[in-house]
C-alpha positions as CSV (number, residue, x, y, z in Angstrom):
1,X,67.1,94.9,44.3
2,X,64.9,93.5,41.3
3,X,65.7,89.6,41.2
4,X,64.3,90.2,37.6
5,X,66.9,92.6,36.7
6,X,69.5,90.5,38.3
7,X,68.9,87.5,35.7
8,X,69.3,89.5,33.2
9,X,72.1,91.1,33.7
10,X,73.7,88.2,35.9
11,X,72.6,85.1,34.6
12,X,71.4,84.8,38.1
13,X,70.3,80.9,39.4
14,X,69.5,82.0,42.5
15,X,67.5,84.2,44.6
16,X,66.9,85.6,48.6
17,X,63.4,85.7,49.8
18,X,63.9,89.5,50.1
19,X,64.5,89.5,46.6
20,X,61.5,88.0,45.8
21,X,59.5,89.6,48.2
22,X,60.4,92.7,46.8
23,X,60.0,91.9,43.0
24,X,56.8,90.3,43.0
25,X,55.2,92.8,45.6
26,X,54.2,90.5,48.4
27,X,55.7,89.6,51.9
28,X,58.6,87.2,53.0
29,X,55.8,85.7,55.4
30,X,53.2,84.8,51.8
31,X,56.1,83.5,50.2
32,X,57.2,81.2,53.5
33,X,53.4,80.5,53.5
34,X,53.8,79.3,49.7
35,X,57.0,76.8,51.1
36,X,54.7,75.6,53.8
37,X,52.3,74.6,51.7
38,X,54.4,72.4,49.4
39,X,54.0,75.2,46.3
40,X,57.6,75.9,46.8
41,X,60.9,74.5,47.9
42,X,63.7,76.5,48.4
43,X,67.2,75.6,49.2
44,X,68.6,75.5,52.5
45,X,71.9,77.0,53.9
46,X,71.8,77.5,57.2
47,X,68.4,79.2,57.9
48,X,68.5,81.0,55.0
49,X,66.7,79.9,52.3
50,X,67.9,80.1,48.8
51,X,65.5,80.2,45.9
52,X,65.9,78.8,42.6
53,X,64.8,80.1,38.9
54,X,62.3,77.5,39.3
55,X,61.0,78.6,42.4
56,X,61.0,81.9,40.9
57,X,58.9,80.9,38.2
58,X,56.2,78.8,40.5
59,X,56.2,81.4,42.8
60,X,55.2,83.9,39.5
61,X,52.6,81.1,38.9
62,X,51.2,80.4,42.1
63,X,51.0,84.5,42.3
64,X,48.9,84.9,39.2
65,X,46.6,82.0,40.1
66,X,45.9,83.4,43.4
67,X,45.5,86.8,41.5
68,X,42.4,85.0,39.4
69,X,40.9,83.2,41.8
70,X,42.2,80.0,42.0
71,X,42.5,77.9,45.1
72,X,45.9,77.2,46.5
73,X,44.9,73.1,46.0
74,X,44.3,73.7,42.2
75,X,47.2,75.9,41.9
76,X,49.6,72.7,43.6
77,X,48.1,70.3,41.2
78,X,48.5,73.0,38.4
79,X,52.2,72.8,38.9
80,X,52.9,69.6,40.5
81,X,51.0,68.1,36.8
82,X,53.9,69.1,34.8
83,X,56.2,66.8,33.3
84,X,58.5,68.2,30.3
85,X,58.7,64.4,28.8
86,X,55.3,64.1,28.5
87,X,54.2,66.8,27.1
88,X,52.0,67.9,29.8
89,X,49.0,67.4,27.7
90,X,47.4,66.2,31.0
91,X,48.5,69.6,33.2
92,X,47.2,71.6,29.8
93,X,43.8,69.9,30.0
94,X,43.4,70.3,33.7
95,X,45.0,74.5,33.5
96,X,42.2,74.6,30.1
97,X,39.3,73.3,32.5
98,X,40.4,74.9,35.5
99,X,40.4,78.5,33.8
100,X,36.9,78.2,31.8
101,X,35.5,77.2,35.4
102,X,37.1,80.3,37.0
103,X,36.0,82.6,34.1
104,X,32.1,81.4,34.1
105,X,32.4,82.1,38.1
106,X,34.2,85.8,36.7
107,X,31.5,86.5,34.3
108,X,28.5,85.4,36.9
109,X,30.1,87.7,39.6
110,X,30.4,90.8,37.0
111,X,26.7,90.0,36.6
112,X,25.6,90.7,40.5
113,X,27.9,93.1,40.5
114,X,26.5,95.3,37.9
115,X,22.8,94.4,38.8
116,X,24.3,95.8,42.5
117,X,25.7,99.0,41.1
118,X,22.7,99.4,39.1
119,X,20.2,99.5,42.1
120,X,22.9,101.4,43.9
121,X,22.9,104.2,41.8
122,X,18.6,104.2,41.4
123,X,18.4,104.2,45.1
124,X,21.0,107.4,45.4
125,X,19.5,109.4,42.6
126,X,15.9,108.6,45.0
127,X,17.4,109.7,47.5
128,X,19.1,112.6,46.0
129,X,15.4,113.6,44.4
130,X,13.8,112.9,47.8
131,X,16.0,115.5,49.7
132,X,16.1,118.1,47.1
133,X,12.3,118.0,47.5
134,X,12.6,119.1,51.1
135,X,9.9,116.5,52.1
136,X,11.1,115.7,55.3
137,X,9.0,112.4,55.6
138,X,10.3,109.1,54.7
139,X,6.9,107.8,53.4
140,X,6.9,110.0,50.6
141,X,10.1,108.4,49.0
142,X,8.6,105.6,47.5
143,X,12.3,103.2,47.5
144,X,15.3,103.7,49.6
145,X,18.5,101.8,49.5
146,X,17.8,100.6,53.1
């Protein structure tokens, strides 16, 4: 069942953890990891655990942090920041920071990883060239990936 689906159609307010689970492609254990953490709170009846459209939405948030790097602390202070009555001028300027931080680390890692596939592929084509050559000796291949 697609709890997205389900809102629209329903006007659904509330959720399963299966449901969730299921829409947003991870397990009930993350998601119960999520509510031991303080990111989310579901409802309570009985043992089962009822989730709201808020949770929903946090859990959609907390999902696309993790997804860009962000640490589970940041991702907390993200949500716990908001405040519809003031504005959340102070949760925007902390998500603004946050994000530039997290794409300078993005762009630095793209950078070692290209330099990595870059010597990658110099040391296969050597080694391609080196056994095509049918020299059998390893001192005659000037540099090896290893």
């Amino acid at each position: 069942m697609n709890a997205r689906a389900e809102i629209d159609k329903d006007g659904r307010v509330s959720f399963s953890i299966t449901e969730l689970a299921e829409e947003f492609g991870v397990t009930s254990r993350t998601i119960r990891f999520y509510e031991d953490k303080g990111l989310v709170n579901p409802a309570r009846e009985g043992t089962t655990r009822i989730y709201s459209r808020k949770d929903r939405g946090r859990l959609k948030i907390i999902l696309r942090g993790r997804r860009l790097g962000f640490s589970l602390q940041d991702i907390k202070k993200m949500l716990d920041m908001y405040s519809p009555e003031s504005g959340s001028t102070d949760q925007l300027t902390f998500t603004l920071q946050k994000c530039e931080e997290q794409l300078e680390k993005l762009v630095t890692q793209r950078a070692d990883i290209n330099e990595a596939i870059a010597e990658l592929e110099e040391g296969i084509s050597q080694l391609k060239e080196h056994l095509a050559s049918g020299s059998a000796s390893a001192d005659s291949c000037k540099k090896t990936i290893a």
